[in-house]
Backbone as CSV, one residue per row, in Angstrom:
resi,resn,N_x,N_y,N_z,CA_x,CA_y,CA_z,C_x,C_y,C_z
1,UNK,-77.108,38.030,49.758,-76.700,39.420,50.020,-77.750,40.097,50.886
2,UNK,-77.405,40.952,51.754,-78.033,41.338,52.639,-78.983,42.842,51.996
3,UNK,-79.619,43.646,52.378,-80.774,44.375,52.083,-79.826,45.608,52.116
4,UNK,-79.246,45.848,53.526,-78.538,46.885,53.022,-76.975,46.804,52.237
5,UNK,-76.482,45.735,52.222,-75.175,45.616,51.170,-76.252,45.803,49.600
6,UNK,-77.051,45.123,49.263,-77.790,45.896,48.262,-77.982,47.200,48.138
7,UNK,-78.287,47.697,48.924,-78.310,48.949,48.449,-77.410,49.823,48.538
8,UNK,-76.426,49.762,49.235,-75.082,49.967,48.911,-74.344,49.901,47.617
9,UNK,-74.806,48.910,47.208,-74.324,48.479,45.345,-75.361,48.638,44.711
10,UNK,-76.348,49.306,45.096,-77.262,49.800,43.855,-76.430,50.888,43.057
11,UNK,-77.011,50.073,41.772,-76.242,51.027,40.521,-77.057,52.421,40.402
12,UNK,-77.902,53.278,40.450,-77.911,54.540,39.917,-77.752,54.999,38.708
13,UNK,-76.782,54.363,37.688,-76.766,54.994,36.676,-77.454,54.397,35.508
14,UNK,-78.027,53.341,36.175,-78.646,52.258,35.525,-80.504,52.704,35.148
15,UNK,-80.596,53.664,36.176,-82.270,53.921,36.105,-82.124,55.481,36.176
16,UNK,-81.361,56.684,36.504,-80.888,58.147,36.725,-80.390,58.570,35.727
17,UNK,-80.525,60.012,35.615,-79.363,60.811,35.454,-78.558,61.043,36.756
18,UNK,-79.023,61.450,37.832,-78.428,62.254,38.893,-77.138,60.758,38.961
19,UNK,-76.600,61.853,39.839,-75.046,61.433,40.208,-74.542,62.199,41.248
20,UNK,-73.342,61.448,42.431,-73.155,61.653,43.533,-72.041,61.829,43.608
21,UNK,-71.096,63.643,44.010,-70.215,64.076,44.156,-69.770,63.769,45.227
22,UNK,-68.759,63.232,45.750,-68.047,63.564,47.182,-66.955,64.233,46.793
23,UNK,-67.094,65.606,47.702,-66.049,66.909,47.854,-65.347,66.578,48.745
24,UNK,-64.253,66.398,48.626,-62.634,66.298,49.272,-61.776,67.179,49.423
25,UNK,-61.157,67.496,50.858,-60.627,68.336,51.145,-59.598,68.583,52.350
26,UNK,-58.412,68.637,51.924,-57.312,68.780,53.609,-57.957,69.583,54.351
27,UNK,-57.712,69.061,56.010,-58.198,69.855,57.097,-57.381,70.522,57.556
28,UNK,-57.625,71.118,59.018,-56.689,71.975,59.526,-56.004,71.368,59.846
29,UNK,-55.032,70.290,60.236,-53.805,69.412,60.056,-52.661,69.872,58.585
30,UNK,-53.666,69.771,57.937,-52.444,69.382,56.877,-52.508,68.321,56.412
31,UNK,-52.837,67.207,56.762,-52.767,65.755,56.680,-54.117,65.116,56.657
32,UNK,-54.874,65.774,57.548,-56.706,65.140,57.621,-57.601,65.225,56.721
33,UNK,-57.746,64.100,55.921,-58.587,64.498,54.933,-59.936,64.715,55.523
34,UNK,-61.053,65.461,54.816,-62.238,65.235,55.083,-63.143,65.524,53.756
35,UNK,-64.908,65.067,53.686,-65.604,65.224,52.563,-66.896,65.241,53.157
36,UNK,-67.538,65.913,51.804,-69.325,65.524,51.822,-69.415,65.076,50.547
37,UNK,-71.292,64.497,50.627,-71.621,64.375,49.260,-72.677,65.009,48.991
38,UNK,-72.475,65.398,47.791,-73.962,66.474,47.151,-74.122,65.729,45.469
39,UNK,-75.809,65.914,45.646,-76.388,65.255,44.601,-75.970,66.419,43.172
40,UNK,-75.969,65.698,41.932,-76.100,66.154,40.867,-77.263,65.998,39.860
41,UNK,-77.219,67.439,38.974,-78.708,66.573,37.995,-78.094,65.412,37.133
42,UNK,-76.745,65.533,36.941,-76.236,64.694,35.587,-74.809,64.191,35.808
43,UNK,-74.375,63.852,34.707,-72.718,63.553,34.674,-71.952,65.009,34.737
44,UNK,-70.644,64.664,35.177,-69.939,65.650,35.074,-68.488,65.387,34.278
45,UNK,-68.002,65.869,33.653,-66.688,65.157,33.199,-65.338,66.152,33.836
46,UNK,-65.756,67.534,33.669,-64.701,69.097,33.950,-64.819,69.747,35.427
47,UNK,-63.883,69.401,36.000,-64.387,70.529,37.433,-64.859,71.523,37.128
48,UNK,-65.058,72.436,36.263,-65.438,73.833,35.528,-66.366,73.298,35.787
49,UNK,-67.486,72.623,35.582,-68.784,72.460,35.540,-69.461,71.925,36.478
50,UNK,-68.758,72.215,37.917,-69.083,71.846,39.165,-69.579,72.876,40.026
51,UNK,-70.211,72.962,40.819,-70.926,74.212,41.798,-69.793,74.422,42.593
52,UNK,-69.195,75.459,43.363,-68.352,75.515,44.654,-69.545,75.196,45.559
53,UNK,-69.288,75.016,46.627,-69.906,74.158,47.908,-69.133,75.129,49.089
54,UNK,-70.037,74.968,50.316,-69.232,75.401,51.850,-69.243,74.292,52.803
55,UNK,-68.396,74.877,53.600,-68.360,73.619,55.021,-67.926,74.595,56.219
56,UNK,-68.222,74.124,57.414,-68.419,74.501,58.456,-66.810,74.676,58.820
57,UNK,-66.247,75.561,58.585,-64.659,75.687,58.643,-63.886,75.393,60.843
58,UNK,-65.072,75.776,61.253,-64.769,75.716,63.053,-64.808,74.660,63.046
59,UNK,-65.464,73.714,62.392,-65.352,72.497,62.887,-64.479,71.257,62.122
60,UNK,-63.310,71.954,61.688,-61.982,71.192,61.029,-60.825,71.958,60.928
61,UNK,-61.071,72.851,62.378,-59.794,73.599,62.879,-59.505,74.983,61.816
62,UNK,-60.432,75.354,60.715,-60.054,76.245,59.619,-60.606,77.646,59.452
63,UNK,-61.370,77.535,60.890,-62.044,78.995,60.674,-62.608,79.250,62.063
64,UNK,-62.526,80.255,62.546,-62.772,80.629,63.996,-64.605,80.333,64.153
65,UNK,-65.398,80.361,65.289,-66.943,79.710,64.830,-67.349,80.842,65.045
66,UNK,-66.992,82.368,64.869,-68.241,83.235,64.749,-68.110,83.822,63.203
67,UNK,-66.627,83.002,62.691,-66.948,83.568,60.851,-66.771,82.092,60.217
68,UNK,-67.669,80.923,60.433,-66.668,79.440,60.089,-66.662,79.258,58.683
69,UNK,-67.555,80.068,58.144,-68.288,79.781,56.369,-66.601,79.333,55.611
70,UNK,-66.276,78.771,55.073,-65.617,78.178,54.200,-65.614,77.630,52.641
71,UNK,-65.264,78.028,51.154,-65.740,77.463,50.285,-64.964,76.833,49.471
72,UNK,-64.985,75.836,49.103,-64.524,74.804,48.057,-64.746,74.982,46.963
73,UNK,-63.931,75.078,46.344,-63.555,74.984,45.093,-62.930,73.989,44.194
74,UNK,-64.275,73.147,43.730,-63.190,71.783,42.829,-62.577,71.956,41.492
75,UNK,-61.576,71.114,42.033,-60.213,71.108,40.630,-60.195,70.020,40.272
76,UNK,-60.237,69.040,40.390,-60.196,67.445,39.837,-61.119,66.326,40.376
77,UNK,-61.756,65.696,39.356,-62.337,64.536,39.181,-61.703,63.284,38.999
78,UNK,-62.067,62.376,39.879,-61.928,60.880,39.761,-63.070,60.228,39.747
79,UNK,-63.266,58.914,39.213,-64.184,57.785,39.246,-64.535,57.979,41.066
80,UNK,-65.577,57.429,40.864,-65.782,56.794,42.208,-65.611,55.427,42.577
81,UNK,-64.814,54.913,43.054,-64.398,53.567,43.167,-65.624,52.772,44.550
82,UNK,-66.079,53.294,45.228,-67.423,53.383,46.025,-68.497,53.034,45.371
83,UNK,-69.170,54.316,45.065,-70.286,54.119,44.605,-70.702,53.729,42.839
84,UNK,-69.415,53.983,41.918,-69.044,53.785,40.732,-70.508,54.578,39.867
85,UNK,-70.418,54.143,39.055,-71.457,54.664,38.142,-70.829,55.614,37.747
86,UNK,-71.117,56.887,37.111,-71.501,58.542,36.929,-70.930,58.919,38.165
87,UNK,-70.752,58.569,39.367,-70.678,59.264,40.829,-69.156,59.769,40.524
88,UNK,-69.044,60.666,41.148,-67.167,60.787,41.176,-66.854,61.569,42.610
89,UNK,-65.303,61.521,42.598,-64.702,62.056,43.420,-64.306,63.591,43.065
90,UNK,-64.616,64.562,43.898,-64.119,65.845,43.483,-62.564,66.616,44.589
91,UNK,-61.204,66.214,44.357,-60.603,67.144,45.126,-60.623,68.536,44.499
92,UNK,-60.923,68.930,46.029,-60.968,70.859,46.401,-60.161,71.175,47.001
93,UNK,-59.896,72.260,46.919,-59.325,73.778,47.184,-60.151,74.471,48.366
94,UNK,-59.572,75.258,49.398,-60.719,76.156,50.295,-60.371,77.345,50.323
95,UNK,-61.454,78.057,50.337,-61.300,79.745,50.249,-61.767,80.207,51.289
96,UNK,-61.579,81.635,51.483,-62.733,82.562,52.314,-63.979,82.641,51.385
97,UNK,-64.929,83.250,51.440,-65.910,83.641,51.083,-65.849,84.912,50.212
98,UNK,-64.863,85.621,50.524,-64.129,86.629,50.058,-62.885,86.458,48.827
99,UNK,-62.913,84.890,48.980,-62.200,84.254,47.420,-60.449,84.186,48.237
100,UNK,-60.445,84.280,48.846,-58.831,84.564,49.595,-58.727,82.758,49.478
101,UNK,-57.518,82.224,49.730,-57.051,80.840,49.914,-56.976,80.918,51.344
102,UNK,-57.116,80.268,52.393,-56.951,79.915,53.413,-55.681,79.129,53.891
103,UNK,-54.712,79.489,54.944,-53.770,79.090,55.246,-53.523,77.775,54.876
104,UNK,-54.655,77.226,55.028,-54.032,75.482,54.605,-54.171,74.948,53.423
105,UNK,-54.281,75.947,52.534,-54.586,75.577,51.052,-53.635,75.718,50.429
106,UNK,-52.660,75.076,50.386,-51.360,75.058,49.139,-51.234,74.991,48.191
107,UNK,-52.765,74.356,47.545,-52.592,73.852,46.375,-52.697,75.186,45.618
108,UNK,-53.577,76.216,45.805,-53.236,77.581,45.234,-51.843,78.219,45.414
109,UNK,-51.042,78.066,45.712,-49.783,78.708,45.606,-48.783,77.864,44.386
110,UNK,-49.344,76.639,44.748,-49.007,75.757,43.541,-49.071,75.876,42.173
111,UNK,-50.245,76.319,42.149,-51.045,75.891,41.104,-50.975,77.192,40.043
112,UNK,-50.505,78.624,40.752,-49.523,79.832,40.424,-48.226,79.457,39.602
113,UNK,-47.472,78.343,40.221,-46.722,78.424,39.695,-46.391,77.317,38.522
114,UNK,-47.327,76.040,38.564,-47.207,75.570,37.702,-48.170,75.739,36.438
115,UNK,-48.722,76.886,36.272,-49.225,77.494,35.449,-48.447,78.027,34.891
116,UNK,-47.378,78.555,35.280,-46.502,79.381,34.543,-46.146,79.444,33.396
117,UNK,-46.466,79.752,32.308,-45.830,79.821,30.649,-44.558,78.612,31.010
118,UNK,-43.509,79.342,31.513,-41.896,78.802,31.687,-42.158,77.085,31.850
119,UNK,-42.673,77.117,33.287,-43.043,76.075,33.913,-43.736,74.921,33.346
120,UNK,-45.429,75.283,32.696,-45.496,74.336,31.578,-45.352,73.956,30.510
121,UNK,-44.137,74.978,30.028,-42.931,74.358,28.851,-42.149,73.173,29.183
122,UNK,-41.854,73.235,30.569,-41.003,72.227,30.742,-41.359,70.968,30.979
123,UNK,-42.637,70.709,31.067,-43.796,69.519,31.301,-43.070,68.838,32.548
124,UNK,-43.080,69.485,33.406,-42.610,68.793,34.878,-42.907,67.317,35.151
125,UNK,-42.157,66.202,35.008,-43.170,64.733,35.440,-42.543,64.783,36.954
126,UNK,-43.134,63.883,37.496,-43.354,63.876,39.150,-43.349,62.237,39.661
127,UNK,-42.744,61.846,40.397,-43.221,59.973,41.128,-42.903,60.416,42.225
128,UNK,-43.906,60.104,43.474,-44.447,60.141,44.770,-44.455,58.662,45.031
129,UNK,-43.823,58.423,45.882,-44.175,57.007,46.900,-44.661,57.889,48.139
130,UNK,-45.590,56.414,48.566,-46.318,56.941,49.878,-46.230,55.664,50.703
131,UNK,-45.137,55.671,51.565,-45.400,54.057,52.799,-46.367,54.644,53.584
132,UNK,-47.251,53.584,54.155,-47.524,53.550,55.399,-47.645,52.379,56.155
133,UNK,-48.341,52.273,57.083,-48.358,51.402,58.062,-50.183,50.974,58.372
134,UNK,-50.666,49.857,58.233,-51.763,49.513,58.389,-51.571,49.089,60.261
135,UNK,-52.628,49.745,60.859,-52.839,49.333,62.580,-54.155,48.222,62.719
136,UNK,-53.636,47.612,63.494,-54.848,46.592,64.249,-56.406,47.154,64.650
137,UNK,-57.425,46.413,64.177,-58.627,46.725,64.720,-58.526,47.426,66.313
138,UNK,-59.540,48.580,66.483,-59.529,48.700,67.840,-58.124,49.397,68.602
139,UNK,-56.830,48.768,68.191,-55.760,49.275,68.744,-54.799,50.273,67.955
140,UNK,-53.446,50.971,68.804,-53.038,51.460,67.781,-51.068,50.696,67.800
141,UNK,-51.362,49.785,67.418,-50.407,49.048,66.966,-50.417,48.255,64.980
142,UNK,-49.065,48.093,64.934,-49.518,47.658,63.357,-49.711,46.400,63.294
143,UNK,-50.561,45.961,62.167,-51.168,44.714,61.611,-49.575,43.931,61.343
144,UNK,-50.004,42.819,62.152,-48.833,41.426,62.427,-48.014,41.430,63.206
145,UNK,-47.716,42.737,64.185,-47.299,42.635,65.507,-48.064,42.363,66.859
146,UNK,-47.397,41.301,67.555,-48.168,40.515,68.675,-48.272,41.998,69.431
147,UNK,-49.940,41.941,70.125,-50.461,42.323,70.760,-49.108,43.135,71.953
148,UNK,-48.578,44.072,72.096,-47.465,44.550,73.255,-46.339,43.903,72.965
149,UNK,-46.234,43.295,71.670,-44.502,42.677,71.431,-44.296,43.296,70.424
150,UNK,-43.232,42.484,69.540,-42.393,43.316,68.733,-42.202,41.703,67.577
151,UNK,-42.363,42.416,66.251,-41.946,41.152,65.554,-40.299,40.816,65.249
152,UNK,-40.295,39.526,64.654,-38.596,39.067,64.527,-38.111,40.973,63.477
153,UNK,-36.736,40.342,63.377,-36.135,41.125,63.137,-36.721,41.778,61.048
154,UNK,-36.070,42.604,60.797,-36.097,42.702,59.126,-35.374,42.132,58.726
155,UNK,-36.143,41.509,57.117,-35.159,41.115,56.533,-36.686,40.390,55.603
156,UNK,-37.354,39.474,56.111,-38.172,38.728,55.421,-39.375,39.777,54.964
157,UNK,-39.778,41.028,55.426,-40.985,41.299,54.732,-40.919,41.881,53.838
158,UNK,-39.818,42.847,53.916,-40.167,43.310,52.422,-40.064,42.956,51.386
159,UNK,-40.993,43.303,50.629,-41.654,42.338,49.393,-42.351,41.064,49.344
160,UNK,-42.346,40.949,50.873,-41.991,39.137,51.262,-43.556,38.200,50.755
161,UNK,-43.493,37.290,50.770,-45.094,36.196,50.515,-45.167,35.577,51.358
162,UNK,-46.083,35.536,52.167,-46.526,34.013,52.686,-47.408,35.187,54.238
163,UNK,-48.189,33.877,54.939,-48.601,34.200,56.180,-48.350,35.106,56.999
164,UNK,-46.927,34.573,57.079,-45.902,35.270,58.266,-44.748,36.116,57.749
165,UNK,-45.505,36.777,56.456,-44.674,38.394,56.170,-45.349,38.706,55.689
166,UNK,-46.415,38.927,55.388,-47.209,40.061,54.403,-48.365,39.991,54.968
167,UNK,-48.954,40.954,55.744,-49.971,41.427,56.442,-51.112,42.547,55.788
168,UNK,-52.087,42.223,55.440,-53.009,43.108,55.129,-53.014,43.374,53.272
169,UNK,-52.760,42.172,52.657,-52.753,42.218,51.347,-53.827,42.908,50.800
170,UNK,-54.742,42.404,51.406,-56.229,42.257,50.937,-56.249,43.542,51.138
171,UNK,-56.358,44.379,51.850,-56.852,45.685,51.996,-55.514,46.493,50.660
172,UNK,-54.338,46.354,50.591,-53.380,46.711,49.376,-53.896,46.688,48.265
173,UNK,-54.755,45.330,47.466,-54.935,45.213,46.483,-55.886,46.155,46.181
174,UNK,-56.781,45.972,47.510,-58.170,46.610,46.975,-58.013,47.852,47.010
175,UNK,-57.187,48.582,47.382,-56.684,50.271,47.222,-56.507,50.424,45.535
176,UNK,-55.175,49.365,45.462,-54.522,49.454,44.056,-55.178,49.531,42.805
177,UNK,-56.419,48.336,42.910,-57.496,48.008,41.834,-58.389,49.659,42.004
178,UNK,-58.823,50.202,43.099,-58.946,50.927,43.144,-59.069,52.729,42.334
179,UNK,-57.773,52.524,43.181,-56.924,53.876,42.257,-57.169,53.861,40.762
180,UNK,-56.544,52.674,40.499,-56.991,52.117,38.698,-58.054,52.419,38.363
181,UNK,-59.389,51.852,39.068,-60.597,52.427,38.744,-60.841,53.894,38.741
182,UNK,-60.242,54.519,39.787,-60.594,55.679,39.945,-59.826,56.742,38.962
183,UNK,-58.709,56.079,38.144,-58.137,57.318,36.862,-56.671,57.589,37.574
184,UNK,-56.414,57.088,38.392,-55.301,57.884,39.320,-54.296,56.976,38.831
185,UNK,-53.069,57.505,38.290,-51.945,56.917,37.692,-51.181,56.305,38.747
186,UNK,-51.527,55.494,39.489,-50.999,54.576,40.502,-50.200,53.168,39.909
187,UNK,-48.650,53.347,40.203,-47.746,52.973,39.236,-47.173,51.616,39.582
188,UNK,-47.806,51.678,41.245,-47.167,50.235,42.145,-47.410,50.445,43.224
189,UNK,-47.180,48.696,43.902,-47.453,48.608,45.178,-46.313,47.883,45.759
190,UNK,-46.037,48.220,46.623,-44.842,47.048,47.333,-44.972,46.510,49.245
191,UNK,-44.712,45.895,49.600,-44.636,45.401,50.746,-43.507,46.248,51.404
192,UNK,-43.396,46.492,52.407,-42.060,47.571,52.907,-41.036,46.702,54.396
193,UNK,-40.362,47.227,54.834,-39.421,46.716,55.797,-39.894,46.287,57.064
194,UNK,-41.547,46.545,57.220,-41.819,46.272,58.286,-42.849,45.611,58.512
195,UNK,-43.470,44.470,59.377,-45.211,44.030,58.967,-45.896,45.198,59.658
196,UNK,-46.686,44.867,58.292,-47.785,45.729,58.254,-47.534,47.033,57.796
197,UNK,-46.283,47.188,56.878,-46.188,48.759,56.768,-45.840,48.415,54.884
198,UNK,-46.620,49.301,54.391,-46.660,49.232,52.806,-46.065,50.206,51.498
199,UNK,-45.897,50.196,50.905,-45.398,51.273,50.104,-46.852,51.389,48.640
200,UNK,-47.033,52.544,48.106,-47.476,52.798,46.941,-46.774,54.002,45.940
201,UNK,-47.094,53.878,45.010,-46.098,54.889,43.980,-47.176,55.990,42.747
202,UNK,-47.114,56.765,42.627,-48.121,57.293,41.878,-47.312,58.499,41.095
203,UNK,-47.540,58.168,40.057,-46.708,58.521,38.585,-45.739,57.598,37.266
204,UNK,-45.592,58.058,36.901,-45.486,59.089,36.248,-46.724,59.881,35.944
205,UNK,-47.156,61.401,37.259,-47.748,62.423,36.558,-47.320,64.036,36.383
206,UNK,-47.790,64.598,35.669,-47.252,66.217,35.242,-47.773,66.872,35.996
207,UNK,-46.935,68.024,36.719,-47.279,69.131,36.963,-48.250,68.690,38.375
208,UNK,-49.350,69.436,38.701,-49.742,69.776,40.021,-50.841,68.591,40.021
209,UNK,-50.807,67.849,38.794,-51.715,66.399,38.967,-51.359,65.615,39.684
210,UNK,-49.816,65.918,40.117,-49.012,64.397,40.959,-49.943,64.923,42.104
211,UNK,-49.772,65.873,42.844,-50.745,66.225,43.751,-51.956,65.891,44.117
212,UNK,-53.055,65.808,43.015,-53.909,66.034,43.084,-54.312,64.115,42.991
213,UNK,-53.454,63.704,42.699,-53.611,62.005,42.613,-53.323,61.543,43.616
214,UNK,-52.032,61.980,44.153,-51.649,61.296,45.301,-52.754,62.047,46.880
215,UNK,-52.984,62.819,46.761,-54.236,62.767,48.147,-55.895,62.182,47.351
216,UNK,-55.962,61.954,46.148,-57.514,61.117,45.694,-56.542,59.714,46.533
217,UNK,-55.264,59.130,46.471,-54.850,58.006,46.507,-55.180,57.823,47.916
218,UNK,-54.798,58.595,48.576,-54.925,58.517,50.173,-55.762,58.673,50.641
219,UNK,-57.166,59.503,50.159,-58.767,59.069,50.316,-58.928,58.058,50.436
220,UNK,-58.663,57.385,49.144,-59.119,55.999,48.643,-58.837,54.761,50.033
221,UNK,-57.624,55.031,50.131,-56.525,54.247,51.283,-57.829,54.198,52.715
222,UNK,-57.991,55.600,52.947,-58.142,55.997,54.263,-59.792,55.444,54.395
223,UNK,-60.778,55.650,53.161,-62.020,54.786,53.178,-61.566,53.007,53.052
224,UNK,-61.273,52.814,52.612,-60.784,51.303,52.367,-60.501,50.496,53.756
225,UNK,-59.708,51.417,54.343,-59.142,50.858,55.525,-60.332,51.407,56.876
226,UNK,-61.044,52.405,56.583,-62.840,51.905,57.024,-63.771,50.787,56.850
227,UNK,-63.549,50.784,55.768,-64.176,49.649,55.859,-63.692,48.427,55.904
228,UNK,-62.822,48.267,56.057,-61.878,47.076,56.493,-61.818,46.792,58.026
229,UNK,-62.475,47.907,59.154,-62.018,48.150,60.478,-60.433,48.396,60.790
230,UNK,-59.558,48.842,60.082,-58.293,49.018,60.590,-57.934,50.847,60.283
231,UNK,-56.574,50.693,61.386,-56.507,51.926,60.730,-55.586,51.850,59.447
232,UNK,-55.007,53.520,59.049,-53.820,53.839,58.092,-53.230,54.638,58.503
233,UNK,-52.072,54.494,59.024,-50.867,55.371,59.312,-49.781,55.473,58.202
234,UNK,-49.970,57.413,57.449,-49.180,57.574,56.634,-48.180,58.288,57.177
């Protein structure tokens, strides 16, 4: 093993208290995730017992750059499937500074209503599938289509086994095992109609958790497939 893959898998929780938050958060897309990490003195188990944090809002389309201040607010914890130990994942929420939600923050309008007395009487359950499409190193075509061609027709991949239908397992599993590690009720995986394009399922969960699982899920996806060199097209 190499010096820095060691230290990459140095455990931390083995010789520390401290522990390593990464704050997660939709960008100005809608769709772009982005994060930092900030040290802790200890474990954390409750977002309640997390600091809010800022980020440079001009520079993820969310805030003009002569007011960019932006603040996060975490709502849910996952394992860290990364760095493991004590470390976790925190998805956030973004505010003004002034406590306002910011246009691209939905999850507060949400989170209004599934609070609701009415609402969590009715214990809402939720299942989210999420296909996407894994792309080729370097290019933006998908994994198992020839370089400027087109593969045979559908019919053999989905679900399919072998060489020449199922493209990019390895990076699937290691999402799936993943998620698992990370607490996220990730319910399945499937191969989809096209090479290189995948399906995942996440639920059965209640209320505004389906949410809050299914973008930890697509973190997870979107580092994975970093370090894999490919992309993820959801």
């Amino acid at each position: 093993m190499s010096l820095l893959s060691d230290l990459i898998n140095l455990n931390l929780s083995d010789t520390i208290e401290k522990v390593i938050a990464e704050y997660i958060w939709i960008g100005g897309s809608g769709m772009d995730l982005r994060s930092k990490a900030r040290t802790l003195p200890g474990p954390v188990s409750d977002p309640s017992e997390l600091p809010k944090w800022n980020y440079d809002g001009s520079s993820t389309g969310q805030a003009p750059g002569e007011d960019s201040e932006v603040i996060l607010y975490p709502q849910a914890i996952f394992r860290d499937p990364f760095r493991r130990g004590n470390n976790i994942l925190v998805i956030c929420d973004a505010y003004t500074p002034a406590g306002e939600p910011i246009p691209t923050n939905k999850r507060h309008a949400a989170a209004k209503v599934f609070s609701h007395p009415d609402v969590v009487a009715e214990v809402p359950w939720y299942g989210i599938e999420q296909e996407y499409t894994l792309l080729q190193k370097d290019i933006q075509w998908p994994l198992g289509w020839p370089v400027g061609g087109f593969p045979g027709p559908q019919g053999p991949y989905y679900c399919g086994v072998g060489a020449d239908k199922a493209f990019g397992r390895d990076i699937v599993d290691a999402h799936y095992k993943a998620c698992i590690y990370a607490g996220i009720n990730i319910s399945g995986i499937n191969g989809e109609v096209m090479p290189g394009q995948w399906e995942f399922q996440v639920g059965p969960s209640v209320g505004i958790s389906a949410g809050d699982e299914i973008w930890a899920a697509r973190y997870i996806l979107e580092r994975i497939t970093e370090i894999a060199g490919c992309g993820g097209f959801l």
